[in-house]
C-alpha positions in Angstrom: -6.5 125.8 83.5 -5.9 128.0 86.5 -5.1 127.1 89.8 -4.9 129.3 93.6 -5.8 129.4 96.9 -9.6 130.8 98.0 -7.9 133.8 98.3 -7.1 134.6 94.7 -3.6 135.5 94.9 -1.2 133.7 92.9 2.1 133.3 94.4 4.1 130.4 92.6 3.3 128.1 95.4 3.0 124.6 94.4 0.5 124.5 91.4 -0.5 128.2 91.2 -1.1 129.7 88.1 -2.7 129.7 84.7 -1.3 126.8 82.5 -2.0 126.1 78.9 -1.2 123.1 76.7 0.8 121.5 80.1 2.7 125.1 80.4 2.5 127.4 83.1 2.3 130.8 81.6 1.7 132.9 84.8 2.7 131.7 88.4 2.7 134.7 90.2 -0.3 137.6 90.2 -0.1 139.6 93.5 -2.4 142.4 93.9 -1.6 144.8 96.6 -3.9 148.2 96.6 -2.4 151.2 98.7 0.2 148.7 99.3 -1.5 145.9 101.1 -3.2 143.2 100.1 -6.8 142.8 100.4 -8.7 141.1 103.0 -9.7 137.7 101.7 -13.7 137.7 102.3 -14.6 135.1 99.8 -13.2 132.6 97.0 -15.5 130.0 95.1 -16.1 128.9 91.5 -18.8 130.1 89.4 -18.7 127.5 87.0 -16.2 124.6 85.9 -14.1 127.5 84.1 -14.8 130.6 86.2 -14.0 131.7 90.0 -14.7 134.7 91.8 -12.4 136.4 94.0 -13.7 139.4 96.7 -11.5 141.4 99.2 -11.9 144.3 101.3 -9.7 147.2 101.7 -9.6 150.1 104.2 -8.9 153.3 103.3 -6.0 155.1 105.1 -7.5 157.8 107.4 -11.1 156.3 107.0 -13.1 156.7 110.7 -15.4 154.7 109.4 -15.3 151.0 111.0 -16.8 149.2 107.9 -14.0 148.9 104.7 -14.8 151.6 102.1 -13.5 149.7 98.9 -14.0 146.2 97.7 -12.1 143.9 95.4 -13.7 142.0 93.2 -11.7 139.4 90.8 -13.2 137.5 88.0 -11.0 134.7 86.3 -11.5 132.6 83.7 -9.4 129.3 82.9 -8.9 131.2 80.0 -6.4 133.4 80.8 -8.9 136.4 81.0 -9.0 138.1 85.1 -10.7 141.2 85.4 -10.5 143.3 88.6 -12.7 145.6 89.9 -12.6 148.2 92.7 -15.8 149.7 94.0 -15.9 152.6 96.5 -18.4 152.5 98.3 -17.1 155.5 101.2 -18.0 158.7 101.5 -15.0 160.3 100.2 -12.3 159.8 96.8 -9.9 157.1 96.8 -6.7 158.0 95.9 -4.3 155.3 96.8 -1.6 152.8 94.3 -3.0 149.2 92.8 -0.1 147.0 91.8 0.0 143.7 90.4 2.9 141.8 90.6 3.9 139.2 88.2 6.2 136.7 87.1 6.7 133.2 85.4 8.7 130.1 85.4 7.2 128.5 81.8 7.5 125.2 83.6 5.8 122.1 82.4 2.7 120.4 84.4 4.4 117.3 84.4 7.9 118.4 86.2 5.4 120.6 88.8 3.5 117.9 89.4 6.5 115.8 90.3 7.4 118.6 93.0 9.9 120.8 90.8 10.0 124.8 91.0 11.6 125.9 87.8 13.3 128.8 88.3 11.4 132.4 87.1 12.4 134.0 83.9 13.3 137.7 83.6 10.4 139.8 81.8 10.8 142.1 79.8 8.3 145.4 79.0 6.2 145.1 76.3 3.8 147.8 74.9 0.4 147.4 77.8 2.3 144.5 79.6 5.0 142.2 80.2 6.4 139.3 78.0 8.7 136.4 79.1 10.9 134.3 76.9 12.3 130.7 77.8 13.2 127.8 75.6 10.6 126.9 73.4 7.8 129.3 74.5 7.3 132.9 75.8 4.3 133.9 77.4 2.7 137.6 77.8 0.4 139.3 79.9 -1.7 142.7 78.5 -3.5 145.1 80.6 -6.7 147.1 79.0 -6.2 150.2 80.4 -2.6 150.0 80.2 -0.6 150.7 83.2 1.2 153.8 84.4 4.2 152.4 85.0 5.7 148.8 84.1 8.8 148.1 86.8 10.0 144.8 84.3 12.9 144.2 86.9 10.3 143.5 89.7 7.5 142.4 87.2 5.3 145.2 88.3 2.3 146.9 86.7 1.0 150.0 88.4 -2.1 152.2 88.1 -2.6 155.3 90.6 -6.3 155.6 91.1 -8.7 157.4 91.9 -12.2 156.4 92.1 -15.1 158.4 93.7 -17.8 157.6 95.9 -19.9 155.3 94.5 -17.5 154.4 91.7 -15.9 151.4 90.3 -13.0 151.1 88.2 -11.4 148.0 86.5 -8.9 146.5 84.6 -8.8 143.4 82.1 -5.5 141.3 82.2 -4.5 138.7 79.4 -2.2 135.5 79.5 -1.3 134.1 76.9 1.5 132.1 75.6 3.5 132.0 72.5 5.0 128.4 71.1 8.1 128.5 69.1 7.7 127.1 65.4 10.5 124.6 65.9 9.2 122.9 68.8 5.3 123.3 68.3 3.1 120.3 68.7 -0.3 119.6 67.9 -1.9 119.2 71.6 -5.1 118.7 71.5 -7.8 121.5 72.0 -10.4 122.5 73.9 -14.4 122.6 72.6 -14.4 125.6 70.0 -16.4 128.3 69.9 -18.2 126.8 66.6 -18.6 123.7 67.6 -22.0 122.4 69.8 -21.7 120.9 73.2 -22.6 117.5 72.7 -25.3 117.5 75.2 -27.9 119.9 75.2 -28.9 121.6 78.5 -30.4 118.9 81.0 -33.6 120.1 83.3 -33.6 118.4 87.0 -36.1 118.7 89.4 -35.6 116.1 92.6 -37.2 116.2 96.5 -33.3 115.7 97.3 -31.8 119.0 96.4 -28.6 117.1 96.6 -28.9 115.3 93.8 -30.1 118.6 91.7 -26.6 120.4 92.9 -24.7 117.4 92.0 -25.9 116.4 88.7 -25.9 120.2 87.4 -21.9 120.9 88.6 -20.6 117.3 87.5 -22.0 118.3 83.9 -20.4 121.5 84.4 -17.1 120.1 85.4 -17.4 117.7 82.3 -17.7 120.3 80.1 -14.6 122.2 81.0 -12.6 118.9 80.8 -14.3 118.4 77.0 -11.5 118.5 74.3 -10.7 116.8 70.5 -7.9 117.1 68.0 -6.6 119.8 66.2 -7.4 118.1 62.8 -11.0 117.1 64.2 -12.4 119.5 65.5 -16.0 118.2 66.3 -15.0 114.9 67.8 -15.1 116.1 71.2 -13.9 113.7 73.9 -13.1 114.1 77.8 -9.7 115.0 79.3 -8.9 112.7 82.4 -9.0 115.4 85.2 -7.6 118.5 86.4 -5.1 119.1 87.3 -2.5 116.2 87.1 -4.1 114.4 83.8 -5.7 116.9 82.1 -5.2 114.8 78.3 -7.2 111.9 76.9 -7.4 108.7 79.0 -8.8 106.4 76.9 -10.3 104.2 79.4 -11.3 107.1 81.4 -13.2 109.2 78.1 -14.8 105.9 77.5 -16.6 105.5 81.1 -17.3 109.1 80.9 -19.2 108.7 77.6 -20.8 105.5 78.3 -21.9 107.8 81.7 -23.7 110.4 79.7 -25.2 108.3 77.1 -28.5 109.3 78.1 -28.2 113.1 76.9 -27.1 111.8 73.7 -24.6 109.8 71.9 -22.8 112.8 70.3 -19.7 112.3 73.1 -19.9 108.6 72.5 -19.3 109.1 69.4 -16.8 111.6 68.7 -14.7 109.5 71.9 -14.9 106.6 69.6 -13.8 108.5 66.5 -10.7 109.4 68.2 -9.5 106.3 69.9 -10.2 103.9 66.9 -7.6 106.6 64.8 -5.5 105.6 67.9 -6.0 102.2 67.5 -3.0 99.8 66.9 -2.4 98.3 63.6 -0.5 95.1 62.9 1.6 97.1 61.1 2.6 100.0 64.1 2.5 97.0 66.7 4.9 94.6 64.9 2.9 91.8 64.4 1.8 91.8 68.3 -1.3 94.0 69.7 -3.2 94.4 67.0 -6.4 95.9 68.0 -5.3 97.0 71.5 -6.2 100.6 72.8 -3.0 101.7 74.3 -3.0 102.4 77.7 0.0 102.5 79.9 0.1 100.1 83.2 -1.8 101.0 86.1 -0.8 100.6 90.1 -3.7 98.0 91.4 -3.2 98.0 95.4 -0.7 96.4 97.5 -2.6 92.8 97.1 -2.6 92.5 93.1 -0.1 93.3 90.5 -0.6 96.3 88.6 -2.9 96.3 85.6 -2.6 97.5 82.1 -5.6 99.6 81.2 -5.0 99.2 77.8 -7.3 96.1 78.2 -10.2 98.2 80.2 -10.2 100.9 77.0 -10.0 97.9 74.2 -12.9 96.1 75.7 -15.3 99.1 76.5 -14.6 100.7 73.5 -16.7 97.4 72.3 -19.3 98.3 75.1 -19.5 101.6 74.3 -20.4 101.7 70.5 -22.8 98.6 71.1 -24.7 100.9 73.8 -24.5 104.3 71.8 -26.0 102.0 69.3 -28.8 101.2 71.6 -29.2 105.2 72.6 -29.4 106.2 68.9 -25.9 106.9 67.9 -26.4 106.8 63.9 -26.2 103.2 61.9 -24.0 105.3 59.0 -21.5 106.2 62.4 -21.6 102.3 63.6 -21.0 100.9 60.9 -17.8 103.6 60.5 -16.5 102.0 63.7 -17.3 98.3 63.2 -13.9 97.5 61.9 -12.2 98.8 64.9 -14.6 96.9 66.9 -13.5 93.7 65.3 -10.0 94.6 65.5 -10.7 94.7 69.7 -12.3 91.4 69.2 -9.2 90.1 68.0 -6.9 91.3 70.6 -9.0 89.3 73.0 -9.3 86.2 70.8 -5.1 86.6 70.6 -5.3 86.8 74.4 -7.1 83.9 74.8 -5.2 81.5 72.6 -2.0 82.7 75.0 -3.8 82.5 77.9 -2.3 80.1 80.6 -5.2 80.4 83.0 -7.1 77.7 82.2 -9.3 79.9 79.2 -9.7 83.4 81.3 -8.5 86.7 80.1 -5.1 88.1 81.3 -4.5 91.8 80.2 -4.6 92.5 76.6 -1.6 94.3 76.8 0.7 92.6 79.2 3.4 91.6 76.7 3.9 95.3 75.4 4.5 97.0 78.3 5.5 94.5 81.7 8.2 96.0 83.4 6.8 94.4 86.8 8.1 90.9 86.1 5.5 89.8 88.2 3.3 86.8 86.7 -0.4 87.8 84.8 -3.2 86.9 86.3 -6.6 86.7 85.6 -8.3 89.2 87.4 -12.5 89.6 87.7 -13.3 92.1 86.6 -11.4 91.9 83.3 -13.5 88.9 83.5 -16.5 90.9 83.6 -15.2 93.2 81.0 -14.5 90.7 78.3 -17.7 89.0 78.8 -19.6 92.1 78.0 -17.2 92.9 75.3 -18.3 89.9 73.7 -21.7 89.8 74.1 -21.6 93.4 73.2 -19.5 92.2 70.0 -21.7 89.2 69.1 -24.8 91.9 68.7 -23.4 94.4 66.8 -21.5 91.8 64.2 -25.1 90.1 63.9 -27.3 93.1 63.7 -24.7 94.6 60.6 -24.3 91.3 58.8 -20.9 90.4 59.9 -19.6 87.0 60.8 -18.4 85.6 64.7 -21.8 86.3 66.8 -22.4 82.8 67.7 -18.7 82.1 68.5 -18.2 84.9 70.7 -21.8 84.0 72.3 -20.5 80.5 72.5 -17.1 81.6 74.4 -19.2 83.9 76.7 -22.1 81.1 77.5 -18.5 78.7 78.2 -16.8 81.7 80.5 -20.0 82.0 82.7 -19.7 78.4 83.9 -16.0 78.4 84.5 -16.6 81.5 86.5 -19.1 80.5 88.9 -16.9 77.2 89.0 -13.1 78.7 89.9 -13.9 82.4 90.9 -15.7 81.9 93.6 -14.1 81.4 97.0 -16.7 79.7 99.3 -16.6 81.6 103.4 -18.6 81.5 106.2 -20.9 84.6 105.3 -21.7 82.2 102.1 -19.0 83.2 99.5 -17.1 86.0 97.5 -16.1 86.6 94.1 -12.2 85.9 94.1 -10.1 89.4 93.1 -8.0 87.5 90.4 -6.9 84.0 89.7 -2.9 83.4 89.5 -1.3 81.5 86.8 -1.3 78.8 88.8 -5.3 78.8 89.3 -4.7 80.2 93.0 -7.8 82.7 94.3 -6.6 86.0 95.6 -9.0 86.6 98.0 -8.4 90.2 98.7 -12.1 92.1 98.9 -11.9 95.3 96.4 -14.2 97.4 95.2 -13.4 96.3 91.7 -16.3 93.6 92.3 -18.5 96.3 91.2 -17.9 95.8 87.7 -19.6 92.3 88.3 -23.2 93.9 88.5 -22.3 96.2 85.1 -24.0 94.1 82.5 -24.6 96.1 80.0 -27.7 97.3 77.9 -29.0 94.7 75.9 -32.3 94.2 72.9 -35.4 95.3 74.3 -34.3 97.6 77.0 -33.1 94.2 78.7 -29.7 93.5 80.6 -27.3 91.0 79.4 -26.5 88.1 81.5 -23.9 88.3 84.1 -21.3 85.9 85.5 -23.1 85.4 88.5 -25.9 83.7 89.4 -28.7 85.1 91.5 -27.9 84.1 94.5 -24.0 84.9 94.5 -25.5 88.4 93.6 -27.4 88.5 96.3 -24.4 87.7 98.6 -22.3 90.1 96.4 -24.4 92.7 97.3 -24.6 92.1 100.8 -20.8 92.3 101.2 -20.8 95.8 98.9 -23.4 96.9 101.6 -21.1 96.1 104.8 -18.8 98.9 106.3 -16.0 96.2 105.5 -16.7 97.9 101.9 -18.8 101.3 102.4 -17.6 103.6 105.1 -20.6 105.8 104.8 -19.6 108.0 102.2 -19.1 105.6 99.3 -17.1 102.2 98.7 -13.7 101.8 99.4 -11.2 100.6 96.9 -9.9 97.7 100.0 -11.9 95.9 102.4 -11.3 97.8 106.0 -10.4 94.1 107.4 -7.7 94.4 104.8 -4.1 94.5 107.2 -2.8 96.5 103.8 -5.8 98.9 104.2 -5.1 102.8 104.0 -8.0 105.4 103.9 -5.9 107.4 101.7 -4.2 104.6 99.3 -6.2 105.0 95.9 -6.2 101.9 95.3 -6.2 100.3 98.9 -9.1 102.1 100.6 -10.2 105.3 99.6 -13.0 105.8 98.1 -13.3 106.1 94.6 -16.5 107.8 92.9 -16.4 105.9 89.9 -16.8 102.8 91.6 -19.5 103.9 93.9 -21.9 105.1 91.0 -21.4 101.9 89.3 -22.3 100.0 92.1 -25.4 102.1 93.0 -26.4 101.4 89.2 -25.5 98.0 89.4 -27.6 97.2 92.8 -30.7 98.9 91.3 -30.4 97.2 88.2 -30.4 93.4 90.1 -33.2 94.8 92.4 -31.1 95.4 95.4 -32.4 98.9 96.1 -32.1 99.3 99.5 -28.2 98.6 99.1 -28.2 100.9 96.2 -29.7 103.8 98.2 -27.6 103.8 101.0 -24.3 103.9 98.9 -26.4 106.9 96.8 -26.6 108.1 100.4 -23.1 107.9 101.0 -22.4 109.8 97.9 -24.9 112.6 98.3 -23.9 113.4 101.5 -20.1 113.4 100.8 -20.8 116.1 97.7 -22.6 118.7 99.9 -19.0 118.7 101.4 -17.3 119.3 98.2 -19.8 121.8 97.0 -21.6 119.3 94.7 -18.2 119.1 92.8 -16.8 115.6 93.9 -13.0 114.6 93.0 -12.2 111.9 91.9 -11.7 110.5 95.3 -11.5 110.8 98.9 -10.3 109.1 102.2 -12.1 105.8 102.8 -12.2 106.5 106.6 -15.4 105.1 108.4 -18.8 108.6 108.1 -18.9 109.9 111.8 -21.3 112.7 112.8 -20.1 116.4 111.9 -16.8 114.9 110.1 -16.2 115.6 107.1 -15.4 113.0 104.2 -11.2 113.9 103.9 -9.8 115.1 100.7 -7.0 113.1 98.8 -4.2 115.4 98.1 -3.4 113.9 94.8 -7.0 113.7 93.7 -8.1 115.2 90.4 -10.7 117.6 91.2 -13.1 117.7 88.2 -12.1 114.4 87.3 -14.2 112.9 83.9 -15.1 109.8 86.0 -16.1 111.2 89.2 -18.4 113.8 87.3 -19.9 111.4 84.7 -20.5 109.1 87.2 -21.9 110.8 89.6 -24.6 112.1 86.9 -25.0 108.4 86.0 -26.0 107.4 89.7 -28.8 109.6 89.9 -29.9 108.6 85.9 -30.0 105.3 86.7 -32.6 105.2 89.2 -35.0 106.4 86.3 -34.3 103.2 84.4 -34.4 104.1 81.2 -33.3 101.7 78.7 -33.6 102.2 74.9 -33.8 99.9 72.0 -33.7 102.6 69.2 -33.0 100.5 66.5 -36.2 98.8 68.2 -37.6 101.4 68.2 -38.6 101.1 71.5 -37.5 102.6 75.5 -38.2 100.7 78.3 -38.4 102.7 81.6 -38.0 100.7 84.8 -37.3 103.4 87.6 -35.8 102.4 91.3 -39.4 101.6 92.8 -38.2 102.8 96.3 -37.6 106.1 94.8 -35.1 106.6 97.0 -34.4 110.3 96.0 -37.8 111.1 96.0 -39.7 112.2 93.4 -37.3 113.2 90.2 -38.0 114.8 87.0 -35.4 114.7 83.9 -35.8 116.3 81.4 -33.6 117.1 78.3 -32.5 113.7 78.1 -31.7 112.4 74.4 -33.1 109.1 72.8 -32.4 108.4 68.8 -31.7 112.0 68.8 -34.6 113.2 70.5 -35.5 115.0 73.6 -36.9 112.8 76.1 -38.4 113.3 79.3 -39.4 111.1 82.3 -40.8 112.0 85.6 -40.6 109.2 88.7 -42.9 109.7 91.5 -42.5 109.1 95.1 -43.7 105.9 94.8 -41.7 104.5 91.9 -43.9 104.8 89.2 -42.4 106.5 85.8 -44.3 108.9 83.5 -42.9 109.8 79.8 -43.7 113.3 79.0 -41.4 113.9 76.2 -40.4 111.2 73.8 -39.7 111.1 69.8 -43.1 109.8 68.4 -41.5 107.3 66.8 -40.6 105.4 69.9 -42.8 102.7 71.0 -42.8 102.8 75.2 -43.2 100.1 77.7 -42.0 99.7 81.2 -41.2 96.1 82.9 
């Protein structure tokens, strides 16, 4: 990873730098040519790994108004910058380039938490400089090597001279050096062997939004991609960059589930990884068997925090049941089917503790509570475990395996106490309740997390599996998700604006959080509440063409005004595996397709107000096989590219 401002310079503030495996290996690269710096012109990315740096610099004694020599900087997350100067005068440059350097080998974590580690002395090493602290040393090589290394003042030197119409450039190198004693086995990112696990996606939309959007969020999620050492080819997703750039269970799980349709490769090598992380009876001491860890979570100022250990162990179950659907291999499933029944059996444990009259608390409260708050019983673990176990119930029937109807059962008896005691009854017709306490008290604060109400899940036949509301509190679920008290413009907010705890910028008590938005907009279409769905898409279109098509993981919850821009969050991760992957999911979902493949069947059911227009996907991936689907500006969905074994319909 490497981090700067637009004008390429790193100078040790904050989180300059190039880091690797949470260590900062360069915080300081200064370039100065005939002793100034260059005149910022421009700074953007290329890609998710790659940004491009330009400068100007005037020539001492040039008459000429316009700045003879340009500086251009390519760098790679890598730890690869080359920099090139280009004379484009009418007469030699002769004139110093120096780069200064230095390092403090600090850790992400203690940066992140607002420490500046002092620098470490370098020392000259054959083309470079090399730095030694405790535990690692890092170095930086220069192809052509300097003319001087100044290793007191970290300073490599070149004298130019580059003619008219010439360019000259230099390669430099970071790279870092872990001692044997202390080495780890961090994960690693996507080798060069190993396949992307998507292949190229084509996108051709009236909205050129959503093209820009779709195209960098897959780009982001690519550079976040990672897997362990020992497994090379089970790539997963890193949380974000820069704070959480390791494996967030819950977080790699919505991020696969996201990109299911360009294949279930992701899904499954996600999967692979967190079942080997899974606890045993044996690790957990009798208690959490099954449980994904996950550490606890801050929810808002109006509800306890929540463990996400319980979102990861019940979409894990979601997750293999829908990669299923999308074609992920029966020989993998059936691999994974044990951990899926351990994850049942966390939530049947929860349920025989739970003291909320039968609804699920957090799966794993009792591990790690340092709150001493109370559990409750919020909705949309609700939500969560009812999918899980509908999920559950048709991937232990379909391989043979005992507990469908019970779990069916529990689910058919969860529905009816839901619309019973978590529903709070207003005068705009009624609301979902936030959580129940363990005294069967409604909290009646109005979050965002009521989106995961609408995500039912794909089911047989291309078919959605039945939620815990009915139709009509749907309908009025969606009118309050469609209400400024919710959507400011730019997406949802995490608090109601009527909330007197509401803060544009609290992530969890009003700013707007992308993940949530795109599983709303999926949500509405899916229920038939387009009109809601488009303005949120709206909302989320227009907020990306201020963030270059790259959105963050979120961003002030403040109420869209002409020319005002959506406000960054300062602690946002920006690419964030949610954000991206859900973003792309937003814009899939309005082409409805839904797969059956051990059916052998799709079922395409498009957004029939076409709200972006007409769109055309193409390098999608069902049972393996490119598929591709074109929506018109009227709705209506054409296949043009689909395995032949697939039997198509549309409902």
């Amino acid at each position: 990873m490497a981090a700067s401002g637009t004008d390429g310079q790193l100078r040790g503030h904050g989180l300059h730098g190039f880091f690797r495996s949470g260590i900062r290996t360069l915080s300081r690269m200064e370039v100065r040519v005939g002793g100034v710096e260059p005149l910022a012109l421009q700074g953007a990315l290329t890609s998710a790994a790659q940004a491009r740096f330009l400068g100007a610099v005037r020539v001492p004694g040039e008459l000429d108004p316009d700045p003879a020599l340009t500086v251009e900087r390519l760098r790679h997350a890598d730890g690869v910058e080359t920099l090139t100067v280009r004379n484009a005068g009418g007469r030699a440059a002769r004139l110093p380039l120096e780069i200064a350097l230095g390092t403090d080998l600090g850790s992400l974590a203690e940066i992140a938490a607002g420490a500046r580690p002092p620098d470490v002395a370098g020392q000259v090493q054959s083309s470079g400089l090399r730095w030694i602290g405790r535990g690692h040393s890092a170095t930086v090589s220069a192809k052509p090597s300097p003319h001087a290394v100044l290793a007191g003042a970290g300073v490599l030197r070149w004298d130019l001279e580059v003619q008219p119409g010439a360019r000259w450039s230099v390669e430099l190198r970071v790279e870092v050096e872990t001692a044997a004693a202390t080495a780890s086995r961090p994960p690693i990112g996507r080798g060069a062997g190993v396949p992307a696990p998507w292949t190229e996606l084509a996108i051709r939309c009236d909205d050129p939004r959503a093209e820009v959007l779709v195209r960098r969020s897959l780009d982001a999620l690519g550079g976040l991609l990672l897997a362990d050492s020992d497994r090379p080819t089970d790539l997963y997703t890193a949380s974000g960059a820069p704070w959480r750039f390791g494996l967030a269970p819950a977080d790699a799980l919505w991020a696969a589930r996201f990109t299911l349709p360009l294949g279930a490769r992701l899904a499954g090598g996600t999967l692979r990884a967190l079942a080997r992380r899974q606890q045993t009876a044996s690790a957990a001491g009798g208690k959490g068997e099954g449980i994904i860890p996950g550490p606890l979570r801050h929810a808002g100022p109006e509800l306890p925090p929540s463990c996400t250990a319980t979102e990861a162990t019940l979409l894990f179950v979601t997750v293999l049941a829908e990669a299923w659907r999308w074609g992920l291999p029966r020989s993998e499933v059936a691999e994974l089917l044990p951990a899926v029944e351990r994850a049942l059996g966390a939530l049947r444990s929860t349920l025989a503790s739970s003291t909320i009259d039968g609804f699920v608390t957090d799966l794993g409260r009792h591990q790690d509570d340092r709150t001493g708050q109370p559990p409750t019983a919020r909705c949309e673990v609700q939500a969560q475990a009812h999918r899980a176990a509908l999920h559950g119930a048709e991937l232990l029937e379909a391989f043979g395996r005992p507990g469908a109807a019970a779990w069916r059962e529990w689910a058919a008896g969860l529905r009816g106490r839901f619309r019973e005691r978590f529903w709070v009854d207003d005068l705009s017709g009624g609301r979902p309740a936030a959580a129940l306490t363990v005294d069967g008290r409604p909290l009646s604060a109005v979050t965002a997390s009521f989106v995961h109400l609408l995500d039912l899940g794909l089911a047989a036949e291309g078919a959605a599996l039945p939620g815990l509301l009915d139709r009509e509190q749907t309908r009025l679920l969606a009118q309050r998700l469609a209400a400024p008290e919710l959507d400011c413009g730019w997406g949802l907010r995490t608090l109601s604006a009527k909330s007197p705890r509401f803060n544009p910028l609290g992530h969890r008590s009003g700013a707007v959080r992308v993940q949530e938005t795109a599983l709303a907009i999926a949500g509405l279409a899916e229920a038939g509440f387009e009109r809601e769905a488009g303005a949120l898409l709206e909302g989320l279109l227009a907020a990306s063409a201020h963030f270059a098509g790259r959105l963050p993981e979120m961003y002030a919850g403040e109420q869209r005004l002409p020319d005002c821009p959506p406000v960054p969050h300062p602690a946002a991760c920006r690419p964030a595996a949610g954000s991206a992957a859900g973003a792309a999911h937003a814009v899939f979902a309005l082409a409805g397709v839904r797969p059956d493949v051990p059916a052998r069947r799709v079922v395409v059911r498009p957004a029939s107000t076409a709200p972006l227009g007409e769109l055309e996907l193409g390098g999608l991936r069902v049972a393996g096989e490119p598929f591709s689907v074109r929506v018109s500006r009227i709705g209506v969905a054409v296949v043009e590219e689909a395995s032949s074994e697939l039997q198509l319909g549309a409902s």
